[in-house]
N, C-alpha and C positions, 0 to 999 in steps of 0.2 A: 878656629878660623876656616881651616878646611871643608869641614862641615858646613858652615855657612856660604862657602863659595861653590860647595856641590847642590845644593839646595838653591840656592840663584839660578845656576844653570840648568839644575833639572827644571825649573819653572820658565826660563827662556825660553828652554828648547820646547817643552809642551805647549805654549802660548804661541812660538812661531808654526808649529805644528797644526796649530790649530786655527792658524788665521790662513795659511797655506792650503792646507789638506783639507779642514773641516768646513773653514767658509768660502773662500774664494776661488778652488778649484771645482767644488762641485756644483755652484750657484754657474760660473764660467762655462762649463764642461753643457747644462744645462741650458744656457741660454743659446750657444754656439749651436748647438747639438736643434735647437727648434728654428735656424736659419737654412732656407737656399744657399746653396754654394757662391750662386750668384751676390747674394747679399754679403758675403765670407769675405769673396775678394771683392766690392766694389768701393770705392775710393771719390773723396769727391776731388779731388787734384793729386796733380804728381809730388807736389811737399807733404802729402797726407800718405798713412799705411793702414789698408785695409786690416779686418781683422785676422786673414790669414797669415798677412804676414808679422802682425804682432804677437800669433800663437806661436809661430817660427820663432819669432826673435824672445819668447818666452820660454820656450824648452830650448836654445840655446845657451838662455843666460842658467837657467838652473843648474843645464848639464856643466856648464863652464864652472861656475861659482861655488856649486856644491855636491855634486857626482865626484868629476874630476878634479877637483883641488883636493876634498879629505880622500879621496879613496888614492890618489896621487900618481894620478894616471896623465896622459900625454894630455895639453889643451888642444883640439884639435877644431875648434869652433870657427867656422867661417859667419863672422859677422855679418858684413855687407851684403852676402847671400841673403840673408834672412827677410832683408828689406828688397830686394832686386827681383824677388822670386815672381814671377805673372804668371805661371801654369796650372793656374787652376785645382792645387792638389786639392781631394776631395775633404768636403769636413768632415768624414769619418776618418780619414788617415789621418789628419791633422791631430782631431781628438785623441786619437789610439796611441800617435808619439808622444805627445803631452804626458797624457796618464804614463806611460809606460818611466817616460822622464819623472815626473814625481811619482811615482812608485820604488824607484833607485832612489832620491833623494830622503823619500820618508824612511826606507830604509839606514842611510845617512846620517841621519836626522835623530834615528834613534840606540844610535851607538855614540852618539858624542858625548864625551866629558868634557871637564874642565879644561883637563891638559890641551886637548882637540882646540877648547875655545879660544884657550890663550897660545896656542900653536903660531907662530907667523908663517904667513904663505905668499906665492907671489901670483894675481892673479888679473891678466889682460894689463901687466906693468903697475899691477898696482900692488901697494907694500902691506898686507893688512892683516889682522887678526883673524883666531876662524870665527871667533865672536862678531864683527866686522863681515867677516861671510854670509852669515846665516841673515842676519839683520837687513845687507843690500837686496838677498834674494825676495826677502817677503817686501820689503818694502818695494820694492823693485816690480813684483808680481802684481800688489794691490794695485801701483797705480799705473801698469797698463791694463789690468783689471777693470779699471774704473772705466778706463777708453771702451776697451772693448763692450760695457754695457752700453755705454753712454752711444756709442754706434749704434749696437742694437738697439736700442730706445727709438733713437732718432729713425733709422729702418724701418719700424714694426708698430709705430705708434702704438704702444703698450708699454702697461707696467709690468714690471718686472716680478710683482710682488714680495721683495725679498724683507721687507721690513713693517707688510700689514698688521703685527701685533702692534707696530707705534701708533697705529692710525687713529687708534680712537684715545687715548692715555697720556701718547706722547712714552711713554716706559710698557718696558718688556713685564709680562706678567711676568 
């Protein structure tokens, strides 16, 4: 049984690895990275968060949820900040902490075991498995992920191209 629950996990962890680090940060990283600054922080209302501050509130949540919960360091994340921020920080800082943020997490990500997964933690009051972690983070990431394109889209009237091999098949060659 052992064996079979390190084999679950080894394939967890490579599949969130890979939906994190392999498709969504660098498809993200990429599209951000072909924006004005201007278009980074623009907003169409005060109930809406531009993409900068969604990048903010992105390597917030990573650092929170999976930096500092396994590696069991202080939580030190200011939330509210993330959304309140209006100065313009530039998109290449923005990009540079992100990376740098999941670069610690890939790290992270790839020393966990089982133990790690089934470990309880306590994190922003919540009661949860590290299994339970790693799972909020990607899911967590895809779907401001998805904001963030759907911004750019709307911005830049273009496609994105991140799915042309479906175009003509409908399936991936």
């Amino acid at each position: 049984m052992a064996e079979t629950n390190a084999e679950v996990a080894t394939l967890f962890v490579a599949f969130s690895r890979n939906e994190l680090l392999g498709k969504y940060w660098p498809r993200l990283r990429e599209t951000v990275a072909s924006l004005t600054g201007e278009q980074v922080w623009w907003r169409p209302n005060e109930a809406s968060n531009s993409i900068g501050n969604l990048l903010l509130h992105l390597n917030g949540n990573v650092t929170q949820w999976l930096v500092a919960s396994f590696n069991r360091e202080e939580d030190k994340r200011n939330r509210p900040q993330e959304f309140s921020e209006r100065d313009h920080i530039p998109v290449r800082e923005l990009l540079e902490r992100l990376g740098a943020t999941l670069a610690k997490a890939d790290a992270v990500l790839a020393r966990l075991t089982v133990a790690d997964l089934l470990a309880p933690y306590e994190i922003q009051g919540y009661h949860v498995h590290g299994l339970d972690a790693v799972y909020q983070v990607v899911e967590h990431f895809g779907l401001h992920y998805g904001q963030i394109l759907y911004i750019a889209k709307s911005l830049t009237s273009r496609d994105l191209g991140f799915y042309k091999e479906l175009n003509k098949t409908g399936r991936a060659s």
